[in-house]
FISERO-628896 format. One line per field, with one value per residue (C-alpha): residue number from 0; residue in one letter; x, y, z. Coordinates in nm, 2 decimals. Each point is the difference from the previous one (the first is absolute). Layout:
i <- [NUM; ...]
aa <- [A; ...]
east <- [X; ...]
north <- [Y; ...]
up <- [Z; ...]
! end
This chain:
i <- [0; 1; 2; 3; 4; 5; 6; 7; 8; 9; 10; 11; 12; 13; 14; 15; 16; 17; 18; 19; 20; 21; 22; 23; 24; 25; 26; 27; 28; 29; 30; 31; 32; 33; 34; 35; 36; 37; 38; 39; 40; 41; 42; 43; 44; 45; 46; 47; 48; 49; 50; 51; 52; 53; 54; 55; 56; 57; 58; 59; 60; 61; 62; 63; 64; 65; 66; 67; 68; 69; 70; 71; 72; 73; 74; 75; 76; 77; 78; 79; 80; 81; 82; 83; 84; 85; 86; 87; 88; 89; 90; 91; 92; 93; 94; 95; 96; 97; 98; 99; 100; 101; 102; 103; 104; 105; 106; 107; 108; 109; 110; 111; 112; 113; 114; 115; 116; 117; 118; 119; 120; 121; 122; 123; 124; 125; 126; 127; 128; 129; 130; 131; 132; 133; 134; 135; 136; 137; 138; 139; 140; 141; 142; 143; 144; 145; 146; 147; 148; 149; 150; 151; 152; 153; 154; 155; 156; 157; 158; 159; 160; 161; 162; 163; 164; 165; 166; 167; 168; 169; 170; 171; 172; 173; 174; 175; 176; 177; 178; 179; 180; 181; 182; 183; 184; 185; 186; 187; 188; 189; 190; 191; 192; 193; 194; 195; 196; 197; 198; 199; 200; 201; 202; 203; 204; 205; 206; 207; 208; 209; 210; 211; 212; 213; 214; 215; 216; 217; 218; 219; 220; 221; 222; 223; 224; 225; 226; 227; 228; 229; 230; 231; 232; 233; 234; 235; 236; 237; 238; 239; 240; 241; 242; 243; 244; 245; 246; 247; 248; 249; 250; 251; 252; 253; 254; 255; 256; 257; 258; 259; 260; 261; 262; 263; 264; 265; 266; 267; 268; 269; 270; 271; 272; 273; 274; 275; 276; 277; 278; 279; 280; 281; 282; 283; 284; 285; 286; 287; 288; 289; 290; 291; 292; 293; 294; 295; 296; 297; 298; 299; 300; 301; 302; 303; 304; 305; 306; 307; 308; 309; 310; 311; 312; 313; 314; 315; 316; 317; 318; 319; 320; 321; 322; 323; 324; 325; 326; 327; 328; 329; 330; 331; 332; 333; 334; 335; 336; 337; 338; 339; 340; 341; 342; 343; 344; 345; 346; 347; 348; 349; 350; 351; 352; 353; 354; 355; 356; 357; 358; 359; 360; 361; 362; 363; 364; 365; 366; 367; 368; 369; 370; 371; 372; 373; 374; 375; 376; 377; 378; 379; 380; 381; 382; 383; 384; 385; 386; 387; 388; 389; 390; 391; 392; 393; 394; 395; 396; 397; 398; 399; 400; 401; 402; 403; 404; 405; 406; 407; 408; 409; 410; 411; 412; 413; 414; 415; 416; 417; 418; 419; 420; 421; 422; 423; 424; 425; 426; 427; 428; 429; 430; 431; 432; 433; 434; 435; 436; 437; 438; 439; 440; 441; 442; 443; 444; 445; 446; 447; 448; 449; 450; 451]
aa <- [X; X; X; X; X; X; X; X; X; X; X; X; X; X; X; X; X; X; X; X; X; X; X; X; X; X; X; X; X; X; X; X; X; X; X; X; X; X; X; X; X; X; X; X; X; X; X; X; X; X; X; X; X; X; X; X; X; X; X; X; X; X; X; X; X; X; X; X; X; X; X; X; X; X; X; X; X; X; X; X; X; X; X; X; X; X; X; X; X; X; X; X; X; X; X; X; X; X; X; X; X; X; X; X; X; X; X; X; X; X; X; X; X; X; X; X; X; X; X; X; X; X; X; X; X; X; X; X; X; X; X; X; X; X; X; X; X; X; X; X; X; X; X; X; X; X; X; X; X; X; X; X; X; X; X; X; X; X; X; X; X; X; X; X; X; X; X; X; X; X; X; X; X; X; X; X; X; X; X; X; X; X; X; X; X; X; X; X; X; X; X; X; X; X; X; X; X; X; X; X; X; X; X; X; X; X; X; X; X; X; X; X; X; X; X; X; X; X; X; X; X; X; X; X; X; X; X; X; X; X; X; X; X; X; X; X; X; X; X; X; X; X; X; X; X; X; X; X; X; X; X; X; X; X; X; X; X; X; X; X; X; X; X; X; X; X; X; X; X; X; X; X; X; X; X; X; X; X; X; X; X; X; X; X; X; X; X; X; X; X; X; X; X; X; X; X; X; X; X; X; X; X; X; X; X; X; X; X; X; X; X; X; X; X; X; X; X; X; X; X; X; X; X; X; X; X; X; X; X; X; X; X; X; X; X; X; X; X; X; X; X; X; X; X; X; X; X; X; X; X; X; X; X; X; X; X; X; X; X; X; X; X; X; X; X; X; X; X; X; X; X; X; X; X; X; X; X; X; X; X; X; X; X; X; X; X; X; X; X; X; X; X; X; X; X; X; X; X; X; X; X; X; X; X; X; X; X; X; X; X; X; X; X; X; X; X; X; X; X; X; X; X; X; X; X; X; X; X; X; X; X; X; X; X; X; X; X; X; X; X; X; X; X; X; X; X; X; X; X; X; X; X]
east <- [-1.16; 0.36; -0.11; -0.15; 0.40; 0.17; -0.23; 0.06; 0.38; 0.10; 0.22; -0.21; 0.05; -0.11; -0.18; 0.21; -0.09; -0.15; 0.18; 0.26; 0.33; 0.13; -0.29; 0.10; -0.02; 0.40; 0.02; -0.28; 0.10; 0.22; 0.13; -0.20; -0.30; 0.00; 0.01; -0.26; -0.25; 0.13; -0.12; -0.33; -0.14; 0.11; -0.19; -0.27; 0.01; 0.19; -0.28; -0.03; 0.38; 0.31; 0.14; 0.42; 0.19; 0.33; 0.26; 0.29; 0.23; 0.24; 0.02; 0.29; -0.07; -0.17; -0.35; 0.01; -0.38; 0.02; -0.08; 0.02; 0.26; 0.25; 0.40; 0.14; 0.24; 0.07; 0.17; -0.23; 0.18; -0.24; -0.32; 0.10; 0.05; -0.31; -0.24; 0.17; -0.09; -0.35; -0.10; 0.19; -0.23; -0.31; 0.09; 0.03; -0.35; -0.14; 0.15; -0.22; -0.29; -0.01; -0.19; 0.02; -0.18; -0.21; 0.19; -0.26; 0.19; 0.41; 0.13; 0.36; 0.13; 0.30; 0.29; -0.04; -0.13; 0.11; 0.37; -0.03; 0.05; -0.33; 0.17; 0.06; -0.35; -0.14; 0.20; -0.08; -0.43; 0.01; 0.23; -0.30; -0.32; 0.19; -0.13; -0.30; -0.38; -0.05; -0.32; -0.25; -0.06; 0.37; 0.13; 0.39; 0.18; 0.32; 0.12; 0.17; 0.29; -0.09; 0.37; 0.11; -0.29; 0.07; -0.27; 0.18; -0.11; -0.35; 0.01; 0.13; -0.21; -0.28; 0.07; 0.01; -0.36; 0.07; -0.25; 0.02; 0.28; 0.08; 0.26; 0.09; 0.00; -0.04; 0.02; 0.09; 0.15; 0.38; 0.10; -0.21; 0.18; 0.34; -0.08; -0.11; 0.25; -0.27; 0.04; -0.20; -0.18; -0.36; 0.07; 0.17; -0.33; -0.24; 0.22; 0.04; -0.38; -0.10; 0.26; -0.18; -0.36; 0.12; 0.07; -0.27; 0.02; -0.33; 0.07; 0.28; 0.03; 0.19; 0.15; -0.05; 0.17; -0.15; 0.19; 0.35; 0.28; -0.03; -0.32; -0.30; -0.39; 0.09; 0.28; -0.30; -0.25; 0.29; 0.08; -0.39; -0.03; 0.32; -0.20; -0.33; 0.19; 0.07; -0.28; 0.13; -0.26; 0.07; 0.20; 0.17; -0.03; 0.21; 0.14; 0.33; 0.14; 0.25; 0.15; 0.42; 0.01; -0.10; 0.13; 0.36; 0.20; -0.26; -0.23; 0.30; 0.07; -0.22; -0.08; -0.33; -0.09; 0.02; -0.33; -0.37; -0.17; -0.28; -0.21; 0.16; 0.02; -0.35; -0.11; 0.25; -0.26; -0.31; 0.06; 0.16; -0.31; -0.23; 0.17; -0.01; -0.34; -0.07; 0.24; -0.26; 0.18; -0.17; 0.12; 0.10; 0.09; 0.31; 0.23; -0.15; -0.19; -0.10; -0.24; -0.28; 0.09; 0.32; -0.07; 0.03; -0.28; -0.25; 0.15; -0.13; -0.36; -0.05; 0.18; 0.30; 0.27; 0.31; 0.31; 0.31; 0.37; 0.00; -0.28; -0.37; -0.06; -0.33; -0.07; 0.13; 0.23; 0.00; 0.37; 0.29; 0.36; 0.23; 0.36; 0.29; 0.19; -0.17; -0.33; -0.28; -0.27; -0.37; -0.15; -0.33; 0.09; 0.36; 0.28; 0.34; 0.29; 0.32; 0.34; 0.09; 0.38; 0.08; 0.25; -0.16; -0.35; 0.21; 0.21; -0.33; -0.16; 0.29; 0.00; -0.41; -0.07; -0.33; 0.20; -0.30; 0.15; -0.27; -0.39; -0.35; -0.24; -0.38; -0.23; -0.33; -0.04; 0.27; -0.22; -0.28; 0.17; 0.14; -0.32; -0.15; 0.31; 0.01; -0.34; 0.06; 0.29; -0.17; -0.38; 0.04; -0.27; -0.02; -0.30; 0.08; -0.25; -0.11; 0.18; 0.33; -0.07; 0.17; 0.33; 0.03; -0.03; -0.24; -0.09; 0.38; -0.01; -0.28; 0.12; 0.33; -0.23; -0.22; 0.19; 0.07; -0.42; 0.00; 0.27; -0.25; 0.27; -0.21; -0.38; -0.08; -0.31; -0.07; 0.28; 0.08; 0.28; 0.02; 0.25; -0.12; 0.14; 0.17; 0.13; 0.11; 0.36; 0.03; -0.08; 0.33; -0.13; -0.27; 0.12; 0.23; -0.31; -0.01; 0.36; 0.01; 0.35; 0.11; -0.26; 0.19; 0.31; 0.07; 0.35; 0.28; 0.13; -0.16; -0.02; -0.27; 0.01; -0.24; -0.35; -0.05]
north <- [2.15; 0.15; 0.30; -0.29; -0.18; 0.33; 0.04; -0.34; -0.11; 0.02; -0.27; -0.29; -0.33; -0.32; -0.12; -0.37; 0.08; 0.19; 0.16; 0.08; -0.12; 0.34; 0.05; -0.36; 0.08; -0.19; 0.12; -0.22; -0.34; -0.26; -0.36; -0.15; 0.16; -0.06; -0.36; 0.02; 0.18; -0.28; -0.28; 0.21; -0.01; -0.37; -0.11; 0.23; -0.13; -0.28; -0.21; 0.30; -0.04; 0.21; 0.22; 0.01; 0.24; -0.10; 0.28; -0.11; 0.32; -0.06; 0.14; -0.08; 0.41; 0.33; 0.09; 0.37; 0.03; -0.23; 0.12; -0.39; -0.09; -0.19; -0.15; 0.06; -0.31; -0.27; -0.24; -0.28; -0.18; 0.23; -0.19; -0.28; 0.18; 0.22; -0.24; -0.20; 0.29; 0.04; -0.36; 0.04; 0.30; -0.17; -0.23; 0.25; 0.10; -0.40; -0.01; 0.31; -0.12; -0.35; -0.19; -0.03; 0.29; -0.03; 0.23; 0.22; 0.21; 0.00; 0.24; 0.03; 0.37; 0.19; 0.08; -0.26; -0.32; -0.12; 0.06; -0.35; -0.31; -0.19; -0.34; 0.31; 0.17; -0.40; -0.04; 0.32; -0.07; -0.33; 0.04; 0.23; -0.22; -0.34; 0.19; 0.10; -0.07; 0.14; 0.17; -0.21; 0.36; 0.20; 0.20; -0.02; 0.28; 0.13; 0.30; -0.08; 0.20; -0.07; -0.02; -0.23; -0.24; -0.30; -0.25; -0.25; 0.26; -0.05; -0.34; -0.03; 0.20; -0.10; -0.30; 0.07; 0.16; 0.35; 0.17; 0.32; 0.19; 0.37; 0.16; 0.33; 0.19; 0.41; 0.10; -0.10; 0.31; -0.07; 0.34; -0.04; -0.35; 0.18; 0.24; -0.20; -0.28; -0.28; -0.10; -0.31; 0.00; -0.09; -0.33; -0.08; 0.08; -0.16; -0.31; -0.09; 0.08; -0.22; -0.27; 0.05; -0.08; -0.26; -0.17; 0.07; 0.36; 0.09; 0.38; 0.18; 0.38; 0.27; 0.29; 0.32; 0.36; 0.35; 0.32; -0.15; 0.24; 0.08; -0.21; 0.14; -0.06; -0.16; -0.24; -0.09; -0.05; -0.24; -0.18; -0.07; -0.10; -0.25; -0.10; -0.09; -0.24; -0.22; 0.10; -0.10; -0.08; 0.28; 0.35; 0.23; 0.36; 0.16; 0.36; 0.10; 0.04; 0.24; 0.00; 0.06; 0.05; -0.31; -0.27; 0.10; 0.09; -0.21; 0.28; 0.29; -0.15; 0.26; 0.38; 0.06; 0.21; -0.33; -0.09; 0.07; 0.30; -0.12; 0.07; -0.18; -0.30; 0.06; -0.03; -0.32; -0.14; 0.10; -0.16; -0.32; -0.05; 0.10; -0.25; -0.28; 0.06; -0.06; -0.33; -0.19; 0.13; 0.06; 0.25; -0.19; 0.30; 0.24; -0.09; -0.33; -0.16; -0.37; -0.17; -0.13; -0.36; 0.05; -0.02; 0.35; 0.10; -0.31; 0.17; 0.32; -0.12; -0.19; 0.27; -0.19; 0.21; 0.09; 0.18; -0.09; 0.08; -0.24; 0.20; -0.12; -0.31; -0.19; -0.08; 0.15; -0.22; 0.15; -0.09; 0.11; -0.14; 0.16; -0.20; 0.14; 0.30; 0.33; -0.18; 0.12; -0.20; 0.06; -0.16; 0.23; 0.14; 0.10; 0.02; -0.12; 0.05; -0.14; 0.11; 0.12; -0.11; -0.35; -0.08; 0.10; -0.17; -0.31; 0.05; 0.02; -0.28; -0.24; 0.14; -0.15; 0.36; 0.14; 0.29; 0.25; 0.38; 0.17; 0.08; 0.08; -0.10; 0.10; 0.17; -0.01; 0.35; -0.13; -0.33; 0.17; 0.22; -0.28; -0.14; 0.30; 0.06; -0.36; 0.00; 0.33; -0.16; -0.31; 0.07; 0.38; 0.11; -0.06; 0.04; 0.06; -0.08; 0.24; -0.19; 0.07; 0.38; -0.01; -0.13; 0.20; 0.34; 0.00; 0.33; 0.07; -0.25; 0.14; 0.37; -0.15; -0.18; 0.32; 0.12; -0.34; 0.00; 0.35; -0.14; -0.29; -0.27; -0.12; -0.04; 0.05; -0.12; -0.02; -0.30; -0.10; 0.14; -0.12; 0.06; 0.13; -0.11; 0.32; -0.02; -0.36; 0.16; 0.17; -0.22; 0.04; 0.36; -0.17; -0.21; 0.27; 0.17; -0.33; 0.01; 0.22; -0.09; 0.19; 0.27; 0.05; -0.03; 0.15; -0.11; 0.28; -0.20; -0.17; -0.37; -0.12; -0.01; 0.27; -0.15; 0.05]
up <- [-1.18; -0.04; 0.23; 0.29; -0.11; 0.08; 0.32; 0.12; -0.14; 0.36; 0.20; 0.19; 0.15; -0.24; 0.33; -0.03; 0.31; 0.28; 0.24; -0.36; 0.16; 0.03; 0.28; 0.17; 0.38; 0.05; 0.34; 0.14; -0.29; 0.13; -0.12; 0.31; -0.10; -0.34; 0.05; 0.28; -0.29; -0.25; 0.24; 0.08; -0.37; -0.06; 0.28; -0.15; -0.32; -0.09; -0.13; -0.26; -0.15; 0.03; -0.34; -0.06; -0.16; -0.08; -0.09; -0.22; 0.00; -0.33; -0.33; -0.26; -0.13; 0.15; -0.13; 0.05; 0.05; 0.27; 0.37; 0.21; 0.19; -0.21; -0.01; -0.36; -0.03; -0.29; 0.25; 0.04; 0.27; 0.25; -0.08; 0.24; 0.29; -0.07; -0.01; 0.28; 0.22; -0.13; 0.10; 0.34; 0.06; -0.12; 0.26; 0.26; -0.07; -0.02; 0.30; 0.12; -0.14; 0.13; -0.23; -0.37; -0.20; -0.28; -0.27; -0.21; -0.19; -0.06; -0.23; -0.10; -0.03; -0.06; -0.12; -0.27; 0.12; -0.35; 0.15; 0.14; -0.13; -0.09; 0.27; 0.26; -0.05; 0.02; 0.30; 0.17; -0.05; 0.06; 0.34; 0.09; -0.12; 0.18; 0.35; -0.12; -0.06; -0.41; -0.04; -0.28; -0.18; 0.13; -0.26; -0.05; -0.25; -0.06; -0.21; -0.29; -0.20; -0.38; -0.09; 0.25; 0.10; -0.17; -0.12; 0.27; 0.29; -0.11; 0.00; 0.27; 0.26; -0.21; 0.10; 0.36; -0.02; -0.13; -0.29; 0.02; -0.13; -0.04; -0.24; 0.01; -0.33; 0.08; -0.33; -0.38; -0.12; -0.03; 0.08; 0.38; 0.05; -0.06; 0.25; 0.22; -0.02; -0.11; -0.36; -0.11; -0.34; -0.06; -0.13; 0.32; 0.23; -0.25; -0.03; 0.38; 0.07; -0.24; 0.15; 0.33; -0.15; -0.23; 0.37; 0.16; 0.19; 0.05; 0.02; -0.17; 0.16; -0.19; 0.21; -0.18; 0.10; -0.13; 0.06; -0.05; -0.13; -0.39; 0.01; -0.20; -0.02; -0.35; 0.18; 0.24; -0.32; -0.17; 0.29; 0.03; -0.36; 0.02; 0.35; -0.15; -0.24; 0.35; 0.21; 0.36; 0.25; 0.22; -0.07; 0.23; -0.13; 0.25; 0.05; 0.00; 0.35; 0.02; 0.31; -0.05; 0.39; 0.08; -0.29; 0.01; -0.29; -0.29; -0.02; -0.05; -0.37; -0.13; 0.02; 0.14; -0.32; -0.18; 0.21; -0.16; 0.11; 0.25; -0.28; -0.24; 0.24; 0.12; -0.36; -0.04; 0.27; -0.14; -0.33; 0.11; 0.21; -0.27; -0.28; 0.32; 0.04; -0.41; 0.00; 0.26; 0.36; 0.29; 0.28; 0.27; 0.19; 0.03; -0.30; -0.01; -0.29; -0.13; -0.17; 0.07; 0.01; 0.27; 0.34; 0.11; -0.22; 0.12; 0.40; -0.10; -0.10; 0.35; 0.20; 0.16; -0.18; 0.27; -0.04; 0.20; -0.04; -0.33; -0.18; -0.05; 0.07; -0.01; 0.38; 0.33; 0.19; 0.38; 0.01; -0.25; 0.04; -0.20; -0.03; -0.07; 0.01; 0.00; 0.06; 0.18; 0.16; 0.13; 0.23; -0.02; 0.36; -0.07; -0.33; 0.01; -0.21; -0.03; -0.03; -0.31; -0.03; -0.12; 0.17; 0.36; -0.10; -0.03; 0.31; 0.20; -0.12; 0.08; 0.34; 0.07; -0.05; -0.17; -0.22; 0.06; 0.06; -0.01; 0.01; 0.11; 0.29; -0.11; 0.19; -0.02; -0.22; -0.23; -0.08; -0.08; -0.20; -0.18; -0.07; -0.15; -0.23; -0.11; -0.07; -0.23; -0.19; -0.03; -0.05; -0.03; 0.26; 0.35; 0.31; 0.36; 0.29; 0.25; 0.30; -0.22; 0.04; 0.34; -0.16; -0.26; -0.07; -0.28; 0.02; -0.10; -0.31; -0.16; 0.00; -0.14; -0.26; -0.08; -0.28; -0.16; -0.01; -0.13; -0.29; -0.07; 0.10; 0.27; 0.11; 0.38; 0.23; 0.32; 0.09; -0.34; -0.25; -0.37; -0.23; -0.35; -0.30; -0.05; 0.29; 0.03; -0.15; 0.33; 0.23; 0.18; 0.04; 0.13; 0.25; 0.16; 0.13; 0.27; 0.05; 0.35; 0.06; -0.32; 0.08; 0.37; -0.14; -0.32; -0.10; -0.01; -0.31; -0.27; 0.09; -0.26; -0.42; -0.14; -0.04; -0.34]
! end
């Protein structure tokens, strides 16, 4: 395996999406068109529900691990206008849409939702639900800072139909969370997830991180072993994205020799899976486990896992709105973002304007290239038809895939890939044989985190 790590260590989208956004075709996007796909899939599929991401930017301190878009602040006097801007925008979509939507899915995401006040975050959901239709089964989360989410917080968007709640926890070793900038002690985690059943949350997640600097396969066995005494309902085993180039000045706190080796970090992988595996999770699919009472497992069994901008999710919503700044939206026929500066995102907004700067219009190859690599991510295998032949140029995937088969990380017939369990590690390696944008365009610089 560490020979296939070396082969294959090389850097690759996370296919959030497909087109990745550094292939979004801007020239061809506009605000007017964006709206004009928006409108398309409501009338489509309104009677199927809408999903909302909500981005809440702040953090009182700098994780240095972190890669999202964020404002480092302790002045809490910015909450107010924030989320006055987020409902104006909501509106400005309502407005769009012209008819209440039935909400399926609304996550909160950050930054550090937790940043907010408990009345704020109430005011902010509730301001959103008062013009809409609430799904009977919708799903509403929020990630969760152990040191700062407060038993009121629970309560409260508990209260307001929220039971699913992710903290984000990385590592336990106090020498990682130094480095990193995200100290919080075990009894900290175990405490507020056991807050969050004690009130009814019906799935507690736990985000993990392997490959983090000075991190160790033993760090990843402790963490595990302090993790079993809680088992969440879901876990996030995620790799370490390095990507200084792109997440400013967090990631430059340490020396890139204080980074595992990709085989050391490979291995980190390999044994946090295996010891998941032995504690009574299933593999939902990339970095993504739970067990099998939580939803994403029962989605797996009848097939209707989806993957979207927010992660896995257990049904496909044909229309995504994300709120706030630095969101991005998908309408299945096109992505959105918004600006990513504050202060412009709520200048916009106040001026009627949908604060969308950029984006992608999908052609007909890039759907059915997104089908095939969601259906790897989520299912890990995918079939073509033969009509589909004259879109794509199968021919060309398959040679890419040939030496992936010869490696034994995937198992080719006729019109149907399937990703071995060997190879289910590399299944970003994987999906980048489908991705003939990349393939056309190689970047000059690196724009992706290694894939291992």
């Amino acid at each position: 395996m560490c020979d296939l790590t070396q082969k294959y260590n090389i850097p690759g989208p996370r296919y959030t999406s497909y087109p990745t956004v550094p292939y979004w075709d801007l020239d061809h996007f506009s605000g007017q068109k964006w709206k004009e796909s928006v409108a398309r899939s409501f009338r489509e599929s309104k009677g199927d529900g809408i999903s909302l991401y909500i981005h809440l930017p702040f953090c009182e301190s700098m994780c240095t691990f972190c890669g999202c878009h964020k404002r480092i602040t302790k002045r809490h006097e910015v909450e107010t206008p924030y989320i006055n801007a987020v409902l104006q925008e909501w509106n400005l979509y309502r407005d769009l849409l012209g008819t209440k939507p039935i909400i399926k899915e609304l996550h909160l995401g950050g930054g550090t939702p937790t940043f907010f006040s408990p009345e704020n975050l109430v005011r902010l959901v509730e301001g959103i639900l008062r013009s809409a239709h609430l799904d009977e089964e919708a799903q509403l989360s929020f990630e969760g800072h152990p040191n700062n989410t407060t038993t009121t917080h629970l309560q409260a968007l508990y209260a307001v139909g929220f039971e699913r709640v992710c903290f984000g926890v990385q590592d336990y070793n106090p020498k990682v969370q130094l480095a990193i900038n995200r100290v919080q002690p075990f009894e900290n985690v175990a405490a507020i997830t056991a807050a969050a059943r004690e009130i009814g949350y019906t799935s507690v997640g736990h985000d993990l991180v392997y490959g983090l600097p000075f991190q160790t396969r033993e760090d990843v066995e402790q963490t595990l072993r302090l993790t079993s005494q809680i088992m969440p309902d879901r876990i996030a085993l995620y790799s370490y994205a390095h990507v200084p180039w792109r997440s400013g000045n967090g990631q430059r706190g340490y020396r890139d020799e204080d980074l595992p080796s990709a085989e050391n970090k490979k291995l980190q992988q390999e044994t946090g899976k295996q010891i998941l595996g032995n504690m009574g999770y299933q593999d939902i699919g990339m970095d993504h486990f739970a067990l099998p009472t939580d939803t994403l497992s029962k989605a797996l069994k009848k097939g209707s896992l989806h993957r979207n901008f927010m992660g896995y999710t257990p049904f496909r919503t044909q229309l995504m709105i994300g709120l706030g700044v630095s969101s991005i939206s998908d309408s299945w026929y096109a992505f959105a973002q918004n600006v990513k500066n504050i202060e412009e995102y709520q200048h916009l907004v106040a001026q009627n304007i949908i604060p969308v700067y950029r984006g992608h219009l999908l052609n007909t190859e890039d759907q059915l290239i997104r089908k095939h690599i969601l259906n790897l991510m989520c299912h890990f295998e995918t079939s073509w038809r033969e009509d589909q032949t004259a879109i794509l140029n199968f021919e060309q995937i398959l040679h890419s895939l040939r030496e992936l088969e010869n490696d034994g990380l995937v198992n080719i017939d006729t019109n149907r890939i399937v990703v071995t369990p060997k190879g289910r590690p590399f299944v970003r390696n994987v999906s980048m044989a489908f991705d003939l944008r990349l393939q056309r365009k190689q970047p000059e610089t690196q724009l992706f985190s290694m894939t291992v």
